[in-house]
Backbone atoms as SQL, in Angstrom:
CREATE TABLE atoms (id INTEGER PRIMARY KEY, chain TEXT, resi INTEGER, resn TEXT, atom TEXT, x REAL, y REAL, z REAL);
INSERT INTO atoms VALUES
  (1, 'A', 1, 'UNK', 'N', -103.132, -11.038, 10.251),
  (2, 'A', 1, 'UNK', 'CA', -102.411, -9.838, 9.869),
  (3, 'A', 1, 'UNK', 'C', -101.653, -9.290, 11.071),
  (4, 'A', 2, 'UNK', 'N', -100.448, -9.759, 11.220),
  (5, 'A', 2, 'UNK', 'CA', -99.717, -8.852, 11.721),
  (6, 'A', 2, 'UNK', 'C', -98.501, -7.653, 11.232),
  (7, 'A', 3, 'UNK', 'N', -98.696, -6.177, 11.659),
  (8, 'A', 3, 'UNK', 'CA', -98.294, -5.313, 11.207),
  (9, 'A', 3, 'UNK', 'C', -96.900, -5.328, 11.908),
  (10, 'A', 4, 'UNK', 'N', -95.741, -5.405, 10.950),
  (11, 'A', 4, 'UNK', 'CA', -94.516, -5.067, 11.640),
  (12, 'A', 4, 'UNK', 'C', -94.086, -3.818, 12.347),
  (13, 'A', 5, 'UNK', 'N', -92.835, -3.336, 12.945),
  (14, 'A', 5, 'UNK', 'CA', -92.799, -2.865, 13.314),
  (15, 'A', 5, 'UNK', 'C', -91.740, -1.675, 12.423),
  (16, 'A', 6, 'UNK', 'N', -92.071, -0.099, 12.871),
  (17, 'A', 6, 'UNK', 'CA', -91.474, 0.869, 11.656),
  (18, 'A', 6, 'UNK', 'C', -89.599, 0.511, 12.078),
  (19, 'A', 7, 'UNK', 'N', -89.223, 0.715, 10.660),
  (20, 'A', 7, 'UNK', 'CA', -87.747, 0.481, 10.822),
  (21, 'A', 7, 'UNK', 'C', -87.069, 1.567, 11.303),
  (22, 'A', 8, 'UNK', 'N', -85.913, 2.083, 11.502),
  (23, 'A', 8, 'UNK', 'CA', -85.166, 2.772, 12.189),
  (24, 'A', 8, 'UNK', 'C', -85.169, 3.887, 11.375),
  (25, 'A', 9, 'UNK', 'N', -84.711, 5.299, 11.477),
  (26, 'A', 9, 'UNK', 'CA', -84.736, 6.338, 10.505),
  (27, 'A', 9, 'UNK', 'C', -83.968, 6.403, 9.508),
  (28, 'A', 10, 'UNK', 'N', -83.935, 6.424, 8.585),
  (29, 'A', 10, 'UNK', 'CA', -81.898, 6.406, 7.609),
  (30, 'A', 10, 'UNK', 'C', -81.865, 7.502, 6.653),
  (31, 'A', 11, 'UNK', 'N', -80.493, 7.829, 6.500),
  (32, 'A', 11, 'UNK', 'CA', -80.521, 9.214, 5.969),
  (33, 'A', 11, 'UNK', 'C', -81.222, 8.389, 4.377),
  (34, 'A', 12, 'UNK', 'N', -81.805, 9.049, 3.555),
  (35, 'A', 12, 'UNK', 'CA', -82.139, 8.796, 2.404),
  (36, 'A', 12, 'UNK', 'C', -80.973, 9.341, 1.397),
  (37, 'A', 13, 'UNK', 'N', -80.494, 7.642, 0.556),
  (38, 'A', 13, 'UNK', 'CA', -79.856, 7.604, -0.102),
  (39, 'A', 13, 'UNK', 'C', -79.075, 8.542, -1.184),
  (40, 'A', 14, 'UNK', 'N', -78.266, 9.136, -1.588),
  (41, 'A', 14, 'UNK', 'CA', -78.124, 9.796, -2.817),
  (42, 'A', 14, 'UNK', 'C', -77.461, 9.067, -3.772),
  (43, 'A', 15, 'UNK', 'N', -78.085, 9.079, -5.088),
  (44, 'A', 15, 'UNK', 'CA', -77.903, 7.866, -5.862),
  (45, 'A', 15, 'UNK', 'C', -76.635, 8.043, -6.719),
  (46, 'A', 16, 'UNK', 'N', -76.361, 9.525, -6.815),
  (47, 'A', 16, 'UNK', 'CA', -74.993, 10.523, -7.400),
  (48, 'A', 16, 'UNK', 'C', -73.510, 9.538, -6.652),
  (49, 'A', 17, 'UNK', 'N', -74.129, 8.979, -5.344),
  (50, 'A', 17, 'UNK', 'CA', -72.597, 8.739, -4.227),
  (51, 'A', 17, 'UNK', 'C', -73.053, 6.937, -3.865),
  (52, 'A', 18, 'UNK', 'N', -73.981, 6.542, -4.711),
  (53, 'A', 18, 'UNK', 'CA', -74.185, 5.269, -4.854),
  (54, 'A', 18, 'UNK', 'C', -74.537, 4.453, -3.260),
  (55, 'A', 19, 'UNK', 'N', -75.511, 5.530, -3.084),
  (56, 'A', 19, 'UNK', 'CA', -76.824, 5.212, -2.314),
  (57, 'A', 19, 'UNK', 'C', -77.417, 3.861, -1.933),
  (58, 'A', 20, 'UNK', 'N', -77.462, 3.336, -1.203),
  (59, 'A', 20, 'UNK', 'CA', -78.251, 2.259, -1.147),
  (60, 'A', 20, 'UNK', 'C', -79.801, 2.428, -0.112),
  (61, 'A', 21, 'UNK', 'N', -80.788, 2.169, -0.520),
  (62, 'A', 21, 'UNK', 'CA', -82.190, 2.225, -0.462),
  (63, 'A', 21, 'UNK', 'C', -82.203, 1.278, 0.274),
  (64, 'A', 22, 'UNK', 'N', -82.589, 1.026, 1.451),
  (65, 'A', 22, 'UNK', 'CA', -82.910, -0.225, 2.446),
  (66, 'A', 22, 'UNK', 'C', -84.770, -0.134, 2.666),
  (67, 'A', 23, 'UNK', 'N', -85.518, -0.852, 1.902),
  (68, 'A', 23, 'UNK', 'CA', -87.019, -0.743, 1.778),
  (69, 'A', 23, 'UNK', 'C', -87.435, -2.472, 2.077),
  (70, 'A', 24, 'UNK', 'N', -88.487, -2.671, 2.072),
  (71, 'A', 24, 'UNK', 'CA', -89.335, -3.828, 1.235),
  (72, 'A', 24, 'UNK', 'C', -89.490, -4.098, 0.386),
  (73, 'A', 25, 'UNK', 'N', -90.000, -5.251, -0.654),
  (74, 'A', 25, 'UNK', 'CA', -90.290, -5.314, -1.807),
  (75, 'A', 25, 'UNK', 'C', -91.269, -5.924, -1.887),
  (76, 'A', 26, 'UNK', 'N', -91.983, -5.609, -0.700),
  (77, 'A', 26, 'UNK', 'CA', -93.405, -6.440, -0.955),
  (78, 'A', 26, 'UNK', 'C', -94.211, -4.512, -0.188),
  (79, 'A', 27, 'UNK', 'N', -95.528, -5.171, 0.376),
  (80, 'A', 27, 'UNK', 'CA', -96.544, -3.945, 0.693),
  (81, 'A', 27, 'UNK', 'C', -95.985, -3.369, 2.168),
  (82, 'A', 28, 'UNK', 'N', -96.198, -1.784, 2.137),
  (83, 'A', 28, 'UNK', 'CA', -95.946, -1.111, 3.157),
  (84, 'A', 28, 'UNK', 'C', -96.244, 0.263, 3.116),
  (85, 'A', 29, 'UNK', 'N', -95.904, 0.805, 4.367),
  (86, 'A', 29, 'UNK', 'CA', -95.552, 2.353, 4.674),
  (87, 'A', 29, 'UNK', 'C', -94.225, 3.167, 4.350),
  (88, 'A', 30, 'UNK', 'N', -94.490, 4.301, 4.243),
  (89, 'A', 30, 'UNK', 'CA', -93.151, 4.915, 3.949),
  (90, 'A', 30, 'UNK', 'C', -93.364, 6.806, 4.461),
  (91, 'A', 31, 'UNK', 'N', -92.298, 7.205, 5.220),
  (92, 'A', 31, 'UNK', 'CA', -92.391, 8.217, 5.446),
  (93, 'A', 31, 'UNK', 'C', -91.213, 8.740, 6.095),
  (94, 'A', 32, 'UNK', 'N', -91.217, 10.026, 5.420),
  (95, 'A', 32, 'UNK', 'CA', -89.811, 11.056, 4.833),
  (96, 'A', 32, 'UNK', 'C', -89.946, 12.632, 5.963),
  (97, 'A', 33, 'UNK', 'N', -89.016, 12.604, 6.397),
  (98, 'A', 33, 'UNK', 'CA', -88.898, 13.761, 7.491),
  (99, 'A', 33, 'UNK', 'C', -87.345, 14.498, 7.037),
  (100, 'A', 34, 'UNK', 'N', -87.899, 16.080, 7.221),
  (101, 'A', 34, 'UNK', 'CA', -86.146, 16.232, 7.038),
  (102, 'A', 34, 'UNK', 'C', -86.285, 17.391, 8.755),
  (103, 'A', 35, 'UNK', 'N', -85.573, 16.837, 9.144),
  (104, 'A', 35, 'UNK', 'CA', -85.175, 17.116, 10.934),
  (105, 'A', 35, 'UNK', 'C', -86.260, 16.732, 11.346),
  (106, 'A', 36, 'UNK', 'N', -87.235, 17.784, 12.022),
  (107, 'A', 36, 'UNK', 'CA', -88.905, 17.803, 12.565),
  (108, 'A', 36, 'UNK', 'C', -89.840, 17.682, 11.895),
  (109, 'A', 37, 'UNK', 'N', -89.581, 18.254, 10.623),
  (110, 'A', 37, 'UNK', 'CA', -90.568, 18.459, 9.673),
  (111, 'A', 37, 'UNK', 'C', -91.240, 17.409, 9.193),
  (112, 'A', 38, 'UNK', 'N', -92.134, 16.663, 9.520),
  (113, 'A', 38, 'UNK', 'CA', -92.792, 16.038, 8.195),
  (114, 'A', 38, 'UNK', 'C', -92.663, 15.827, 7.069),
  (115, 'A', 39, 'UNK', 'N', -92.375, 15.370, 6.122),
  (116, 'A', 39, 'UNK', 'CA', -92.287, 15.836, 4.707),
  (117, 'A', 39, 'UNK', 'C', -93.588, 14.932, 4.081),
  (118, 'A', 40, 'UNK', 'N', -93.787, 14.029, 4.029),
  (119, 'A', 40, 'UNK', 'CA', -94.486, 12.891, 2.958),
  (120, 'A', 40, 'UNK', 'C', -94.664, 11.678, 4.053),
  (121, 'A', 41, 'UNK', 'N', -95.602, 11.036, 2.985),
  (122, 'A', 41, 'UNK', 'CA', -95.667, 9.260, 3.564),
  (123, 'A', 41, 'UNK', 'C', -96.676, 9.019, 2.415),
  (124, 'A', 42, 'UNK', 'N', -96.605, 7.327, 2.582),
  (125, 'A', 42, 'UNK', 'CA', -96.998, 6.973, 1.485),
  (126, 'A', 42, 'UNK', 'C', -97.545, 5.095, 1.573),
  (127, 'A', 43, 'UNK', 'N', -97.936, 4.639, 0.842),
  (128, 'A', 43, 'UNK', 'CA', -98.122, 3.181, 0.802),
  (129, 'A', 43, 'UNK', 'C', -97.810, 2.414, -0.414),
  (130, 'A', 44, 'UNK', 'N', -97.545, 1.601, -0.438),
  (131, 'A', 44, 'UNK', 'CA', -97.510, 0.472, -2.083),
  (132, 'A', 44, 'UNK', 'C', -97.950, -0.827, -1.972),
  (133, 'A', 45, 'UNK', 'N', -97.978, -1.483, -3.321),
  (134, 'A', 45, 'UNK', 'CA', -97.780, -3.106, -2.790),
  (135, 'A', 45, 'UNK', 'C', -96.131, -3.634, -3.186),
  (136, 'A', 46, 'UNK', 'N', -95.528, -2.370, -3.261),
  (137, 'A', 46, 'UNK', 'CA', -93.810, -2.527, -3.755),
  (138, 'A', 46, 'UNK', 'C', -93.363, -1.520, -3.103),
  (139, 'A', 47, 'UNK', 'N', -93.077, -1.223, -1.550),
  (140, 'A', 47, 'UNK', 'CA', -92.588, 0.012, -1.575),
  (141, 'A', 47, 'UNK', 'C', -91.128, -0.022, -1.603),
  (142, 'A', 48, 'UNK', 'N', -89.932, -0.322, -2.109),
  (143, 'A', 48, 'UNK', 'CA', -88.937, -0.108, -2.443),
  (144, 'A', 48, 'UNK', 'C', -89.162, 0.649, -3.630),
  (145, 'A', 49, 'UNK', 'N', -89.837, -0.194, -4.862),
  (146, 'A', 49, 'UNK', 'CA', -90.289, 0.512, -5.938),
  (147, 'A', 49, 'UNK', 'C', -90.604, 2.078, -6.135),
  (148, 'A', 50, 'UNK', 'N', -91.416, 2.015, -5.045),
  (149, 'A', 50, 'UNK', 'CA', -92.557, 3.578, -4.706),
  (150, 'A', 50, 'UNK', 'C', -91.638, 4.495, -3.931),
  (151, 'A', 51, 'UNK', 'N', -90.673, 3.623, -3.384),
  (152, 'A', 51, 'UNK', 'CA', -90.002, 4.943, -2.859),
  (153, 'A', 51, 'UNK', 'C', -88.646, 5.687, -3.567),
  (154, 'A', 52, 'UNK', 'N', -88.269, 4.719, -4.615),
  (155, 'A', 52, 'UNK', 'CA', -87.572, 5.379, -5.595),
  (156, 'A', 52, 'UNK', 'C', -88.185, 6.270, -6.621),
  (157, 'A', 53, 'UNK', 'N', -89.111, 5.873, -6.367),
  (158, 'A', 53, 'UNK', 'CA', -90.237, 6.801, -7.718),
  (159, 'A', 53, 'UNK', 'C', -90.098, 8.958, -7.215),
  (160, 'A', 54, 'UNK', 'N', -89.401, 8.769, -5.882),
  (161, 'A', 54, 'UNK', 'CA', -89.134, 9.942, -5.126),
  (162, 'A', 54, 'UNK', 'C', -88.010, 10.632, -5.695),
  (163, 'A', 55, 'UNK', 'N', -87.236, 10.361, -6.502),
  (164, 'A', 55, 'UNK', 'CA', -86.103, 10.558, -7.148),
  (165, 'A', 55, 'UNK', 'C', -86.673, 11.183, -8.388),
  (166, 'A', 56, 'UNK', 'N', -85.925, 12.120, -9.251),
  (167, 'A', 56, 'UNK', 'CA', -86.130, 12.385, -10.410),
  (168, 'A', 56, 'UNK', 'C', -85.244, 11.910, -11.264),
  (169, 'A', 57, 'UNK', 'N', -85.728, 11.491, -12.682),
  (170, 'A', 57, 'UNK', 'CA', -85.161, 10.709, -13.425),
  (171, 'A', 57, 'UNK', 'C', -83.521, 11.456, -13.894),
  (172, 'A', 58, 'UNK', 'N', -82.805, 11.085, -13.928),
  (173, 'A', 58, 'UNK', 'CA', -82.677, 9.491, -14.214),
  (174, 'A', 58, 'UNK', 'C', -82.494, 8.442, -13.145),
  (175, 'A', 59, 'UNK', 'N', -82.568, 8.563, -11.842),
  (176, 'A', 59, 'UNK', 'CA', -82.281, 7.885, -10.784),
  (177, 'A', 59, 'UNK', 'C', -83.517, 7.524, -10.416),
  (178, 'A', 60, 'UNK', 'N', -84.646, 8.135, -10.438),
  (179, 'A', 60, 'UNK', 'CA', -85.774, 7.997, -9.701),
  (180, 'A', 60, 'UNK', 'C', -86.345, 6.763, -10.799),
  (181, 'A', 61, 'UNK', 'N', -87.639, 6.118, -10.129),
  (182, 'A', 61, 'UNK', 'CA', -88.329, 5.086, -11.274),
  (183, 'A', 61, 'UNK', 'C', -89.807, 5.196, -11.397),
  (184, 'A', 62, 'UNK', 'N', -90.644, 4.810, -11.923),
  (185, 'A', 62, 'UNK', 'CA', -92.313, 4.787, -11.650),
  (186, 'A', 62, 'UNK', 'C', -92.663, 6.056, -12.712),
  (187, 'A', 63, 'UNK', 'N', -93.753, 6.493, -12.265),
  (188, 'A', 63, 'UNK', 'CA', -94.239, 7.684, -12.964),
  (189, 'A', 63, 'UNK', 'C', -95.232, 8.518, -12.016),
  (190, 'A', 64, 'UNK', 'N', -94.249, 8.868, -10.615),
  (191, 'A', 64, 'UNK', 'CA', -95.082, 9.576, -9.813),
  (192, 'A', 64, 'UNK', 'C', -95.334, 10.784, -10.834),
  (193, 'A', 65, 'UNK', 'N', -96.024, 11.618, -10.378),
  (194, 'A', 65, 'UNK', 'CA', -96.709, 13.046, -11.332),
  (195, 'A', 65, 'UNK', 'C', -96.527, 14.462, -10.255),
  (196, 'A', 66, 'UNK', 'N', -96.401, 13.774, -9.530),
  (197, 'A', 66, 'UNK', 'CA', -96.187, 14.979, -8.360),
  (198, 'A', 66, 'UNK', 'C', -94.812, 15.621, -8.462),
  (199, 'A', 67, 'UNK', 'N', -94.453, 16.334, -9.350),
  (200, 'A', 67, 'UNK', 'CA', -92.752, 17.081, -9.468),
  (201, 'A', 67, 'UNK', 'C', -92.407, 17.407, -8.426),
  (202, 'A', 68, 'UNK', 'N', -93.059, 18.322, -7.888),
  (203, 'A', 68, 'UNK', 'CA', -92.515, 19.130, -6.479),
  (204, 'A', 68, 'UNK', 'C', -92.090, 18.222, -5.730),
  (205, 'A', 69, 'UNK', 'N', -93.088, 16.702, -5.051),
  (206, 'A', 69, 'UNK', 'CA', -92.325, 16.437, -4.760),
  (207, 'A', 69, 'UNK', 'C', -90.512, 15.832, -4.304),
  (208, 'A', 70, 'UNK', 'N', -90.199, 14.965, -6.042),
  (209, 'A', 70, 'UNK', 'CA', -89.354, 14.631, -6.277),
  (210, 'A', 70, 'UNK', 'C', -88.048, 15.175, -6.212),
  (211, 'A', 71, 'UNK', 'N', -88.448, 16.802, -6.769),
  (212, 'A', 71, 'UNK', 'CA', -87.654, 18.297, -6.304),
  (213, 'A', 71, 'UNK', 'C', -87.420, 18.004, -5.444),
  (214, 'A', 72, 'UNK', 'N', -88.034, 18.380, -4.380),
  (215, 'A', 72, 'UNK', 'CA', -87.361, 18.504, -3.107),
  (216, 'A', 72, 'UNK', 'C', -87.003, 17.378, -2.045),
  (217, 'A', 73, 'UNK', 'N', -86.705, 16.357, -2.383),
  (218, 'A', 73, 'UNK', 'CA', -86.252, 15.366, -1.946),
  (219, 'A', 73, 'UNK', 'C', -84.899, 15.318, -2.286),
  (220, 'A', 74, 'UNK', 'N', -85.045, 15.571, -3.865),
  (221, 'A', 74, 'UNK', 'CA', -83.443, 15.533, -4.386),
  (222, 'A', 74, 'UNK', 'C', -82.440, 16.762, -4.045),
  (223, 'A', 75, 'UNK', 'N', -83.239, 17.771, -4.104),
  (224, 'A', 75, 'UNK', 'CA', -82.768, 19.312, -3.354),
  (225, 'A', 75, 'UNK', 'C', -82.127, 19.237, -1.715),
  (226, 'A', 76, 'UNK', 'N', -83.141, 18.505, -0.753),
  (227, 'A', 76, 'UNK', 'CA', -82.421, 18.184, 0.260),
  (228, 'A', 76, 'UNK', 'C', -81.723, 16.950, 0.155),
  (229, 'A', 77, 'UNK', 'N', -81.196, 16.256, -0.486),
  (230, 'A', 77, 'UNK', 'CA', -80.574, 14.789, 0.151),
  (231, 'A', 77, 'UNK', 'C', -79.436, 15.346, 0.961),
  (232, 'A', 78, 'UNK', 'N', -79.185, 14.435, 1.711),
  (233, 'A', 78, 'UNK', 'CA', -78.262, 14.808, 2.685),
  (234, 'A', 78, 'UNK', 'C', -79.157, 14.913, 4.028),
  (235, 'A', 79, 'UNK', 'N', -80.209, 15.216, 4.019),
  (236, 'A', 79, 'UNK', 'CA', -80.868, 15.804, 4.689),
  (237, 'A', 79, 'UNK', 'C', -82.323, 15.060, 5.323),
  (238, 'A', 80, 'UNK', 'N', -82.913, 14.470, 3.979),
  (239, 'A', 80, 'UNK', 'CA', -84.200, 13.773, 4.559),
  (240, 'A', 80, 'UNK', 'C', -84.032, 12.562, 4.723),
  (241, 'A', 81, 'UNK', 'N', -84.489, 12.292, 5.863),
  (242, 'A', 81, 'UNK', 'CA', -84.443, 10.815, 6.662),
  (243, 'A', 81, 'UNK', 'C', -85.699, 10.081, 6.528),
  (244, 'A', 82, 'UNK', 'N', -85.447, 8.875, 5.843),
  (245, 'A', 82, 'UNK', 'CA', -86.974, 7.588, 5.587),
  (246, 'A', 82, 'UNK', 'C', -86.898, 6.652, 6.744),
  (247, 'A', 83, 'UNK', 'N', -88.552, 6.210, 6.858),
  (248, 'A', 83, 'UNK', 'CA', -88.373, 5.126, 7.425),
  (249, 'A', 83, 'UNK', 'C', -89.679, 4.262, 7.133),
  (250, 'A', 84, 'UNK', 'N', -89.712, 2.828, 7.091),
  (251, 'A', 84, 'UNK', 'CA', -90.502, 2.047, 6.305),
  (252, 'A', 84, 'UNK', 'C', -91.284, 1.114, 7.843),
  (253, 'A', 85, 'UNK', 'N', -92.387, 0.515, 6.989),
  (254, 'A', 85, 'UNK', 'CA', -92.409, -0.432, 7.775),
  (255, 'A', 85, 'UNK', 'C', -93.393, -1.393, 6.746),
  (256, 'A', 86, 'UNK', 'N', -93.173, -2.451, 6.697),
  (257, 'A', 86, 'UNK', 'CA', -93.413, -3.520, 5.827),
  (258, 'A', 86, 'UNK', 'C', -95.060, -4.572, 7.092),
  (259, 'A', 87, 'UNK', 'N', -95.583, -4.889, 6.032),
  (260, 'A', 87, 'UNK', 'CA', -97.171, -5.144, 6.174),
  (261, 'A', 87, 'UNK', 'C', -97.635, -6.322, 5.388),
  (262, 'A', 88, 'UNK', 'N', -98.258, -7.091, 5.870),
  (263, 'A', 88, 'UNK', 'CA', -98.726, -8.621, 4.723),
  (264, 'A', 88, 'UNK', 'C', -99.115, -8.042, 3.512),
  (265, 'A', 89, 'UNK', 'N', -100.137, -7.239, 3.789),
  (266, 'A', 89, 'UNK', 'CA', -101.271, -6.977, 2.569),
  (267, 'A', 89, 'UNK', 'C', -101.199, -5.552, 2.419),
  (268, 'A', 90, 'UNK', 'N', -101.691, -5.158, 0.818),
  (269, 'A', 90, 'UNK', 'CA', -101.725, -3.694, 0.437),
  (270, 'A', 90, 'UNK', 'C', -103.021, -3.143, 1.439),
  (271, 'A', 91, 'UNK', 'N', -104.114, -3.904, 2.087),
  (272, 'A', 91, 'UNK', 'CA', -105.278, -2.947, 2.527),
  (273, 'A', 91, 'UNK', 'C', -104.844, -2.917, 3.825),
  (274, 'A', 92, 'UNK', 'N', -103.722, -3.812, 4.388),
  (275, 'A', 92, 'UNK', 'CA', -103.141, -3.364, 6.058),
  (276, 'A', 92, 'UNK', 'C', -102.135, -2.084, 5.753),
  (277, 'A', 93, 'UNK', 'N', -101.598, -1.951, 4.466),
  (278, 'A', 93, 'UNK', 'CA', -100.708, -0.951, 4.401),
  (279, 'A', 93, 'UNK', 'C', -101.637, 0.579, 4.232),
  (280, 'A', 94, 'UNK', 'N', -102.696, 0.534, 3.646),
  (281, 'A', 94, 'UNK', 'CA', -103.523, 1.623, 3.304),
  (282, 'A', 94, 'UNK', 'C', -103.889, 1.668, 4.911),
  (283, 'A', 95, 'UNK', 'N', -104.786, 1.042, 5.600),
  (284, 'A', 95, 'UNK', 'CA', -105.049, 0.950, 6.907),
  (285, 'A', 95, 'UNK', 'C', -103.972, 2.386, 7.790),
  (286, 'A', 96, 'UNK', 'N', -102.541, 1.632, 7.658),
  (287, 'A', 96, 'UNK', 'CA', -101.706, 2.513, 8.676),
  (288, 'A', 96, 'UNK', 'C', -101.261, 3.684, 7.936),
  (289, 'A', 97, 'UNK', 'N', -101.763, 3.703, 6.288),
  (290, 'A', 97, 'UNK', 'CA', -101.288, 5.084, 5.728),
  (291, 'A', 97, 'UNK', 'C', -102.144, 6.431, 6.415),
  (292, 'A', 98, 'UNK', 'N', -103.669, 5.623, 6.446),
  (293, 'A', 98, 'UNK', 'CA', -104.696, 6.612, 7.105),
  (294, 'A', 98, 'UNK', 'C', -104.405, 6.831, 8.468),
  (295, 'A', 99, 'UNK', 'N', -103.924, 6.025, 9.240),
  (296, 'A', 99, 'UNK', 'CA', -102.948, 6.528, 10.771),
  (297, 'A', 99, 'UNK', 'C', -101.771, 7.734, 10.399),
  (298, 'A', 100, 'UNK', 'N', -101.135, 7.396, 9.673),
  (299, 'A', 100, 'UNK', 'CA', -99.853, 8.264, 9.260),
  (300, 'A', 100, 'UNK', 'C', -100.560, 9.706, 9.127),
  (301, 'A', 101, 'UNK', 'N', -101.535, 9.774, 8.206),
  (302, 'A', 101, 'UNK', 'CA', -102.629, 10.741, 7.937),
  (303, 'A', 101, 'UNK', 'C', -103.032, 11.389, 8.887),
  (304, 'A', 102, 'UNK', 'N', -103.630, 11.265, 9.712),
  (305, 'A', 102, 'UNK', 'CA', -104.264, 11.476, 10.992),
  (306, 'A', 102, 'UNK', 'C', -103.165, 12.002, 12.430),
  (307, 'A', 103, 'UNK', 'N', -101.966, 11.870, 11.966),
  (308, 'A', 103, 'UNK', 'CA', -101.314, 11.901, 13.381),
  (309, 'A', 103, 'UNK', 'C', -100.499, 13.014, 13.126),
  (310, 'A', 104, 'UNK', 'N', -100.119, 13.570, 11.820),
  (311, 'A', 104, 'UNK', 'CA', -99.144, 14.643, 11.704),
  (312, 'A', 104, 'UNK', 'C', -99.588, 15.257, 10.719),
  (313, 'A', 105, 'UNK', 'N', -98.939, 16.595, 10.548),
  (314, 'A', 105, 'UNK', 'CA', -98.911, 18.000, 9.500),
  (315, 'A', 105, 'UNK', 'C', -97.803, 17.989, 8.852),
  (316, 'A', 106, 'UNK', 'N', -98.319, 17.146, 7.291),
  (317, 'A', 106, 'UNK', 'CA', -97.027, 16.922, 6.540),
  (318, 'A', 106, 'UNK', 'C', -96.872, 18.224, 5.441),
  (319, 'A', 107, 'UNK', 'N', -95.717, 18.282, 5.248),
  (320, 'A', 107, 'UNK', 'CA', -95.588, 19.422, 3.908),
  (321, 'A', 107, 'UNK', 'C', -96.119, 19.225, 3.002),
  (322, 'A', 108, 'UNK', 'N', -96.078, 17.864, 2.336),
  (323, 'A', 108, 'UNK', 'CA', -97.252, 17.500, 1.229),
  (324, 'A', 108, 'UNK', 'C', -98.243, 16.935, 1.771),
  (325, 'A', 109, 'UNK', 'N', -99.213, 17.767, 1.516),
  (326, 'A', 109, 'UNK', 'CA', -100.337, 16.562, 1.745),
  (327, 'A', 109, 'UNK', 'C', -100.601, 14.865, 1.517),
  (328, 'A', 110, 'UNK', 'N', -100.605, 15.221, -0.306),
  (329, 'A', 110, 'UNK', 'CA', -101.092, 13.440, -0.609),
  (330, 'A', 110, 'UNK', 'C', -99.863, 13.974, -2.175);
């Protein structure tokens, strides 16, 4: 198991101005800052998938349940910056979600 390394920051897409999502499509990390702030992070065994699920429909996909968050992702675009980092396996990706956890004070919790 080697864990790659996190990708560069990118503004997060708006799907209105035909956005393009630069993710994985296999297992990883994911985590959303707008300037300093923290916002979220997250894991999948699809995170391209999981991180569109951040969108509200009709753009967004999945069936996250968490509204607020999706709100305010779409409320700031322009604004919040992602960045991924891609992992062999879903339990190395859970692994560095609990690092992600541990190292900062995000606006959403979980």
């Amino acid at each position: 198991m080697k864990t790659q390394a996190w990708s560069e920051w990118r503004l997060f897409p708006d799907p209105r101005q035909c956005g393009i999502l630069v993710a994985p499509v296999g297992p990883g990390c994911y985590e959303l800052r707008d300037g300093e702030q923290p916002i979220l992070y997250g894991q999948s065994a699809n995170l391209a998938y999981r991180i569109t699920s951040l969108l509200p429909k009709p753009w967004g996909c999945g069936t996250r349940r968490n509204h607020d968050k999706r709100d305010y992702v779409f409320k700031h675009l322009g604004k919040i910056e992602y960045r991924t980092l891609a992992c062999d396996t879903r339990s190395e990706a859970k692994i560095e979600e609990g690092i992600l956890r541990s190292q900062k004070e995000y606006l959403f919790k979980d």
